[in-house]
Residue frames as qw, qx, qy, qz and C-alpha x, y, z in Angstrom:
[[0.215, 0.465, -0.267, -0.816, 0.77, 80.00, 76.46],
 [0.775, 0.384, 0.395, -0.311, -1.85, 78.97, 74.05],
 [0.302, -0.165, 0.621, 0.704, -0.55, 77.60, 70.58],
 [0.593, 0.562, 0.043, -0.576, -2.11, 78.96, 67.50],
 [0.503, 0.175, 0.800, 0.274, -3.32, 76.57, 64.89],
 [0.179, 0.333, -0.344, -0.860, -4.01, 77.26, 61.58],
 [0.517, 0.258, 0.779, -0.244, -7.15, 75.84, 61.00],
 [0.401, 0.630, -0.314, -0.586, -7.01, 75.67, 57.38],
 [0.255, -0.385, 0.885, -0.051, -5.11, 72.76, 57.63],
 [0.781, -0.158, -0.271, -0.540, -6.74, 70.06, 55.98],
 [0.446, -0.496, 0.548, -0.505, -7.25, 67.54, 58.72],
 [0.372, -0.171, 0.912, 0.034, -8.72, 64.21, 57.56],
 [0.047, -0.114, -0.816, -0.564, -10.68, 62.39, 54.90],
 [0.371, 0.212, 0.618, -0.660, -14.28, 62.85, 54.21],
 [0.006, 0.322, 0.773, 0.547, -16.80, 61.90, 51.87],
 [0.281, 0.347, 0.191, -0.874, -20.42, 64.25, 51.36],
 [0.020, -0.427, -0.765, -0.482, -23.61, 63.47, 49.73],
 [0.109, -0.823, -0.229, -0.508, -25.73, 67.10, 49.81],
 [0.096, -0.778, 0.297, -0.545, -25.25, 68.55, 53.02],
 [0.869, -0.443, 0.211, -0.065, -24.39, 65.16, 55.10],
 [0.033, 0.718, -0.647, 0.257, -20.31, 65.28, 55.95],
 [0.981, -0.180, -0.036, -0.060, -18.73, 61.70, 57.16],
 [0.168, 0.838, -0.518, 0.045, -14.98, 61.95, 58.17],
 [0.907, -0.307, 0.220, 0.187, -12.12, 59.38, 58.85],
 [0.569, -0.585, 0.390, 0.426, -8.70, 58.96, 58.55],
 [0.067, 0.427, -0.518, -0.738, -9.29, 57.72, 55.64],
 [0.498, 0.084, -0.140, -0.852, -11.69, 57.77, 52.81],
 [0.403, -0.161, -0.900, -0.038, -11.81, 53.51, 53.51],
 [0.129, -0.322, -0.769, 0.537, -12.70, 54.46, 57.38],
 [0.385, 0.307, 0.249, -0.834, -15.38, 57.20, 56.40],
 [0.657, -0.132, -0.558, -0.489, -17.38, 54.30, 53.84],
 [0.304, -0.273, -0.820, 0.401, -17.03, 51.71, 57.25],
 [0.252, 0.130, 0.379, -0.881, -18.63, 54.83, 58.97],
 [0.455, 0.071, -0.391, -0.797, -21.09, 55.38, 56.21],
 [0.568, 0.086, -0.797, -0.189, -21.79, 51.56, 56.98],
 [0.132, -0.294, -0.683, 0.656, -22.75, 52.28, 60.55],
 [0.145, 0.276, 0.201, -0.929, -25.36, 54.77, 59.67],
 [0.498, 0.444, -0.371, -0.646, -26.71, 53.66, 56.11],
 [0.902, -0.120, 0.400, -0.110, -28.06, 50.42, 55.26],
 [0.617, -0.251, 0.635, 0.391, -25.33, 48.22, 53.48],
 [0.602, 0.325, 0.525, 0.506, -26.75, 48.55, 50.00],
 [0.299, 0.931, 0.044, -0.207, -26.54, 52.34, 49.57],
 [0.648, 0.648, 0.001, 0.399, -24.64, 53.60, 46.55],
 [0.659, -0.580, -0.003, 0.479, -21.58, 54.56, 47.70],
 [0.569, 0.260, 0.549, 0.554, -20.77, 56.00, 44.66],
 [0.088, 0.888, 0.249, 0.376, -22.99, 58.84, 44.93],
 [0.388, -0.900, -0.030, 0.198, -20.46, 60.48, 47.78],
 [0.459, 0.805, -0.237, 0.292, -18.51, 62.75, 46.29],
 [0.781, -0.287, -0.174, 0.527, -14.62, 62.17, 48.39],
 [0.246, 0.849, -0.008, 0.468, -12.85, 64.89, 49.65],
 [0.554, 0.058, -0.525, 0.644, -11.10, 66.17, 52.75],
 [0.439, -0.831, -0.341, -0.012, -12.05, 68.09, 56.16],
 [0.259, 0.574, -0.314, 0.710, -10.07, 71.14, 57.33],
 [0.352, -0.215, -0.692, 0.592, -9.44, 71.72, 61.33],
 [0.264, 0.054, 0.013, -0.963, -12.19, 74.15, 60.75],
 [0.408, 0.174, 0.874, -0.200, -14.53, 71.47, 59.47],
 [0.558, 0.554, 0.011, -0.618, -14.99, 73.04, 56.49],
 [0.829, 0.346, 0.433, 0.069, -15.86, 70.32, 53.59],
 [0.406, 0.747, -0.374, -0.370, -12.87, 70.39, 50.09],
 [0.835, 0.504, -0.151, -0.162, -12.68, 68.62, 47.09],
 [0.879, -0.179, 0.162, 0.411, -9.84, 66.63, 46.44],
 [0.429, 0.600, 0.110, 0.666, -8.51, 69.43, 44.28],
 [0.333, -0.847, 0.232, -0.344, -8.94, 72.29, 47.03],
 [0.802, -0.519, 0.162, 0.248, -7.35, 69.72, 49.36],
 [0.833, 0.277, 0.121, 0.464, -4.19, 69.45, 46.90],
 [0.236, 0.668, -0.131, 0.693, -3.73, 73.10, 46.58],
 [0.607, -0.758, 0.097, -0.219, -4.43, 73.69, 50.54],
 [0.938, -0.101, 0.079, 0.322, -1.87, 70.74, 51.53],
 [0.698, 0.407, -0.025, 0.588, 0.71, 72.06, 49.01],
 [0.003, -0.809, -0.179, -0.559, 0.22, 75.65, 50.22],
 [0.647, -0.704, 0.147, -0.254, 0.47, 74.82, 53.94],
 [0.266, 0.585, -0.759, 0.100, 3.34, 72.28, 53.40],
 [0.838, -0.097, 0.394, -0.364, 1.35, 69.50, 54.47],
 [0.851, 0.404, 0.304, 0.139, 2.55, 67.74, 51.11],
 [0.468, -0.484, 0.373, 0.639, 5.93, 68.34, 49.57],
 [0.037, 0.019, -0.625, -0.779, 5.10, 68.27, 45.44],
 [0.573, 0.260, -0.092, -0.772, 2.28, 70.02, 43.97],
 [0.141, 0.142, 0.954, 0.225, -0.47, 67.47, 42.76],
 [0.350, -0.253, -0.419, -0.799, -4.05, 68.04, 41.04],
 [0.781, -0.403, -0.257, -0.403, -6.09, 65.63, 43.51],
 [0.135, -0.547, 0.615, -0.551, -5.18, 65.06, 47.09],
 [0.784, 0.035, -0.610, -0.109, -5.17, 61.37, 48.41],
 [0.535, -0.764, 0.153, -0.326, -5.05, 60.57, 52.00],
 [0.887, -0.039, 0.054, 0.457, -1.97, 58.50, 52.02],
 [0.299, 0.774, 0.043, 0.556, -0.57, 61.48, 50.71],
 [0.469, -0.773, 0.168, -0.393, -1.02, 62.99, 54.34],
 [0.785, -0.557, 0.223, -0.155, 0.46, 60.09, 56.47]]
């Protein structure tokens, strides 16, 4: 029997600058990525941090927080969702 996932779930860190998505465990391993792709001096600064759902849909550290809480991913309500948080 198949299991059903709720792919809502948020799944793992990502960071986004316009419509280009970079994911990792966490938001350290998705700058390393960034650092495979991009040449060493780009502004890292300009990617906004956030989290990836088992859908693959891109949220904010805020969405993440309230998702997390919601799903019981995370025991106590918080405003901004931190990937330590998760593990």
């Amino acid at each position: 029997m198949d299991k059903e996932y709720d792919y809502g779930l948020i799944k793992c860190a990502a960071i986004r600058k316009g419509e280009v998505i970079i994911s990792g465990y966490r938001h350290d391993d998705c700058y390393r990525n960034l650092g495979m792709f991009k040449e060493m001096d780009e502004t890292w600064a300009e990617w906004e941090q956030g989290f990836i759902t088992l859908d693959n849909d891109f949220k904010t550290r805020e969405e993440a927080a309230e998702i997390a809480f919601e799903k019981g991913q995370i025991k106590n309500k918080k405003t901004l969702l931190f990937s330590e948080d998760l593990y």
